[in-house]
C-alpha positions in Angstrom: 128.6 124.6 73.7 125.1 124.1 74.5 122.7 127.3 75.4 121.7 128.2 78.0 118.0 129.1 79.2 118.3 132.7 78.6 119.6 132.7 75.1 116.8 130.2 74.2 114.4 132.7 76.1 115.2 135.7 73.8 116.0 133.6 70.4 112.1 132.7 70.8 111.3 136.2 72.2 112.2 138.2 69.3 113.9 135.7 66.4 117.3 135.8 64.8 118.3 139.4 65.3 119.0 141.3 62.5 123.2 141.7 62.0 124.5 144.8 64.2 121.0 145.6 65.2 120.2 143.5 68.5 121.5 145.1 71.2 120.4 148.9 70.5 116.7 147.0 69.6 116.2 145.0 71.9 117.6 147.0 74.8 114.4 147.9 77.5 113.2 150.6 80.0 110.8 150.3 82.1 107.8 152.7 81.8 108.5 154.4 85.1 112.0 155.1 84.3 111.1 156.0 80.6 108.5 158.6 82.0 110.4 160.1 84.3 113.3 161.2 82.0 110.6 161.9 78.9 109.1 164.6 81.6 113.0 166.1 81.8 113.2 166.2 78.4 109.8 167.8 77.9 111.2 170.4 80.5 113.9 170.9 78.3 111.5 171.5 75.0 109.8 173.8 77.0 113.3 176.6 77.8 114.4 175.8 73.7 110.6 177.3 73.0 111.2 180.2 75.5 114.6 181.1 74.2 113.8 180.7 70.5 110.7 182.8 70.7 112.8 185.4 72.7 115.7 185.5 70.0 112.7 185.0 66.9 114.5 181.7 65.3 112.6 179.2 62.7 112.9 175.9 63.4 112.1 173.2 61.1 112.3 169.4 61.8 111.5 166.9 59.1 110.8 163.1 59.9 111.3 160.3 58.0 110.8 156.8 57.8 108.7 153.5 57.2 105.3 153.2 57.4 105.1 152.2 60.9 108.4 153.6 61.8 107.2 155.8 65.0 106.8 159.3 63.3 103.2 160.2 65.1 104.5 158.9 68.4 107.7 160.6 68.7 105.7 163.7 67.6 103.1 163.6 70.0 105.4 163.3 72.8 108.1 165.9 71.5 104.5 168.5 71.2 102.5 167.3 73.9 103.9 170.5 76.4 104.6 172.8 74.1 102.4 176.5 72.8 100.6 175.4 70.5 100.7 179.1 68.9 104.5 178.7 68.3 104.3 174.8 67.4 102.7 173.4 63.9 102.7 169.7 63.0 102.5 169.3 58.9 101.3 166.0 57.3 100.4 166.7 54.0 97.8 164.4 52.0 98.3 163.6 48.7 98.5 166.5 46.4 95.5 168.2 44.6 95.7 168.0 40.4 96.9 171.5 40.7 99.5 170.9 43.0 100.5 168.5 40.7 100.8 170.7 37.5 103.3 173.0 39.9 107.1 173.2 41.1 107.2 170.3 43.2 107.9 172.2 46.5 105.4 174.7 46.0 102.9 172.8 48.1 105.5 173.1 51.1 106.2 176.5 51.0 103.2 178.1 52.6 104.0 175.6 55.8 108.0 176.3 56.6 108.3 178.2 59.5 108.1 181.9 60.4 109.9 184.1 63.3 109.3 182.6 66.9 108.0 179.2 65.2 108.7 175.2 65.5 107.6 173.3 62.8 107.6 169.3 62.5 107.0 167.8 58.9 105.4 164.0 59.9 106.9 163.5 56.2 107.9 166.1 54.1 109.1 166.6 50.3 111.3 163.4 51.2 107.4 161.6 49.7 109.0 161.7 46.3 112.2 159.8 47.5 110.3 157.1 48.8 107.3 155.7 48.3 105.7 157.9 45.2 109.3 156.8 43.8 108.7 153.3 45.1 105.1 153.4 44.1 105.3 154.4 41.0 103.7 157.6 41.7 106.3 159.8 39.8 108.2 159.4 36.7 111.9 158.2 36.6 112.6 161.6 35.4 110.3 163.3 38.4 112.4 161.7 40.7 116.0 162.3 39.6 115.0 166.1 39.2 114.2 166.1 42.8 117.2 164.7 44.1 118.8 167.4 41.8 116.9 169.7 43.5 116.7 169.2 47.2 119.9 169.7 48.7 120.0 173.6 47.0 116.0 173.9 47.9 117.6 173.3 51.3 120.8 175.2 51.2 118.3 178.3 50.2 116.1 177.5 53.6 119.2 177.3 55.6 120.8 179.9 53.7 117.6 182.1 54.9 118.3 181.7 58.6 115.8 178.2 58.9 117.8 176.0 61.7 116.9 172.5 59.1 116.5 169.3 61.4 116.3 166.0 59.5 115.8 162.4 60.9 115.3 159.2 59.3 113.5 156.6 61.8 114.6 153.3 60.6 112.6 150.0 61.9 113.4 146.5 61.0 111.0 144.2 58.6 109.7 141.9 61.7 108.6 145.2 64.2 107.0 146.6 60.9 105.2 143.6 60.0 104.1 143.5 63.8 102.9 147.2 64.2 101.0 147.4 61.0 99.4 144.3 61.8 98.4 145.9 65.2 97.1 148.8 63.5 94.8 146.4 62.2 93.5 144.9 65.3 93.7 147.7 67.8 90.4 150.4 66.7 91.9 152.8 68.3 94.8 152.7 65.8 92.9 151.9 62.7 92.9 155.6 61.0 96.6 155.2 60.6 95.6 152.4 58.5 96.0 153.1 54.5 95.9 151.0 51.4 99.5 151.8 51.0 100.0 149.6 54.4 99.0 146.5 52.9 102.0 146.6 50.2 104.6 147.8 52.6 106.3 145.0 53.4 105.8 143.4 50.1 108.2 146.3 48.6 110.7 145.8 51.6 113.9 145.7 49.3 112.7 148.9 47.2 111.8 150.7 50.1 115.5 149.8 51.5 116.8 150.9 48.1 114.8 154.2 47.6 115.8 154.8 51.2 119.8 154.4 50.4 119.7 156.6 47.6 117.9 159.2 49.7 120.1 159.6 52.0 123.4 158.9 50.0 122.7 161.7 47.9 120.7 164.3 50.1 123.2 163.8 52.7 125.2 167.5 52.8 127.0 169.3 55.8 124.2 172.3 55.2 121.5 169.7 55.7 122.4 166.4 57.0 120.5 163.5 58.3 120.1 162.0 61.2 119.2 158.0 62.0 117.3 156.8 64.9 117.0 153.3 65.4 113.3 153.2 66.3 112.7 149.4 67.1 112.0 150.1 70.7 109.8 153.2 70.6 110.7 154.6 73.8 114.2 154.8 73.2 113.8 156.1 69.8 111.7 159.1 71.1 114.0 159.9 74.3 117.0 159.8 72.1 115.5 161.9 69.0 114.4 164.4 71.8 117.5 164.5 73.1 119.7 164.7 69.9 117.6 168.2 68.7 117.9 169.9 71.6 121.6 168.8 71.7 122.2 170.4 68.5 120.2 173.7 69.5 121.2 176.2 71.6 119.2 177.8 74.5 120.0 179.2 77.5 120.2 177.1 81.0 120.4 173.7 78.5 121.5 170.5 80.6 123.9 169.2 78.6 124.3 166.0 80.0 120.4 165.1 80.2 120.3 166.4 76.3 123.3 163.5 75.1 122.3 161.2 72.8 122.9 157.5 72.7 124.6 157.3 69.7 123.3 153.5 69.6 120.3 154.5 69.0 120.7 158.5 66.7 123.6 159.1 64.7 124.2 161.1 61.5 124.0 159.6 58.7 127.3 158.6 56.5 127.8 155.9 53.7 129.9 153.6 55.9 126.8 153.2 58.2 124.8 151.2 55.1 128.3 149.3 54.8 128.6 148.3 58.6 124.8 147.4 58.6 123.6 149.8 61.1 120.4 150.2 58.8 118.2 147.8 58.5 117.9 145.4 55.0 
């Protein structure tokens, strides 16, 4: 059967989709519509900061994912409205020699969260799953002692009243290759730029693999992860806003403006890298 105009039209548009991926990627909202419900959501972020500084909880939300993947983006917007006294971002350069010669989550420590307080990691201790591992920035042995380590570092956060949020924003090899290559062109995007960029998608398939293992073994019901399926930006922050205030309380929430399009965020399990809902 021949095709018709409009498959042609979106074959050329955005390539062979990637298996299990297309719809939720290449899905679209217009920027009216996609303003309009970030501003409810935004509404929302603003009552889970009134209620959490009223009852004096610690909130803690890590981010994850490729370079490229959408981290500073989705942070901006989940920020943009809130205190700024109760709200600290954390994005950590690369550690000092001392911090090297210490336990490896010492460095993080100082930065968790304290009564009344929201704070969002734009990458976190999660470094030495990914690319110091893929890198070659820490030793074999480094590496398998911090996947040891982190789910009972985390089981003593949460065990300590910390409400742990974890998301993995996963992007497929063409949209990578096409934002980093935008970074390059656009100046006002150029101090995202890092040397690490230029190998990124060179080390695709270890990146994939580091990532697998990550979340394979750091997956536990005291700390699980989260995916969002950030090809389409806006629909990767709306849902990611969506899904953390859906899994915090606070009083007058709207649950049905703060559901989730589990297309686009779902928790992690090991059947998701079987079905393909990650990208390769």
């Amino acid at each position: 059967m021949a095709k018709t105009k409009k498959e042609h039209t979106k074959k050329a548009r955005h390539g062979t989709p990637e298996p299990d991926r297309d719809e939720a990627v290449t899905r679209s909202i217009s920027q009216e519509d996609y303003e309009a419900q970030l501003h409810m959501l935004q509404v929302e972020l603003v009552k889970l900061q009134r209620h959490f500084i009223k009852c004096g909880d610690r909130i803690l939300i890590l981010l994850e994912g490729r370079d490229g993947a959408g981290k500073d983006g989705s942070i901006k917007r989940f920020v943009e409205h809130l205190s700024p006294r109760e709200t600290r971002v954390v994005a950590l350069g690369k550690p000092s020699d001392r911090e090297r010669r210490g336990w490896y989550f010492q460095r993080y420590v100082p930065h968790l969260p304290v009564a009344e307080e929201l704070v969002l990691f734009n990458r976190s201790w999660y470094n030495r799953a990914g690319v110091e591992h893929v890198m070659g920035f820490c030793t074999p042995d480094q590496h398998e002692e911090f996947m040891g380590s982190v789910p009972k570092f985390e089981e003593m956060l949460v065990g300590s009243g910390i409400k742990l949020l974890k998301y993995y924003l996963d992007i497929g090899k063409k949209e990578q290759i096409r934002r980093l290559e935008d970074r390059q062109r656009d100046p006002l995007k150029q101090w995202k730029s890092s040397p690490i960029d230029a190998v990124a998608v060179k080390h695709w398939r270890a990146y994939s693999e580091a990532r697998d293992t990550m979340l394979t073994r750091t997956h536990t019901a005291v700390a699980p992860w989260r995916v969002v399926r950030a090809d389409n930006k806006r629909l990767a922050r709306l849902n990611l806003i969506r899904d953390v205030l859906s899994r915090l309380h606070y009083a007058g929430r709207k649950d049905k403006l703060v559901r989730p399009d589990t297309d686009i965020v779902f928790e992690f399990s090991p059947d998701c890298l079987e079905a393909g809902r990650l990208a390769r």
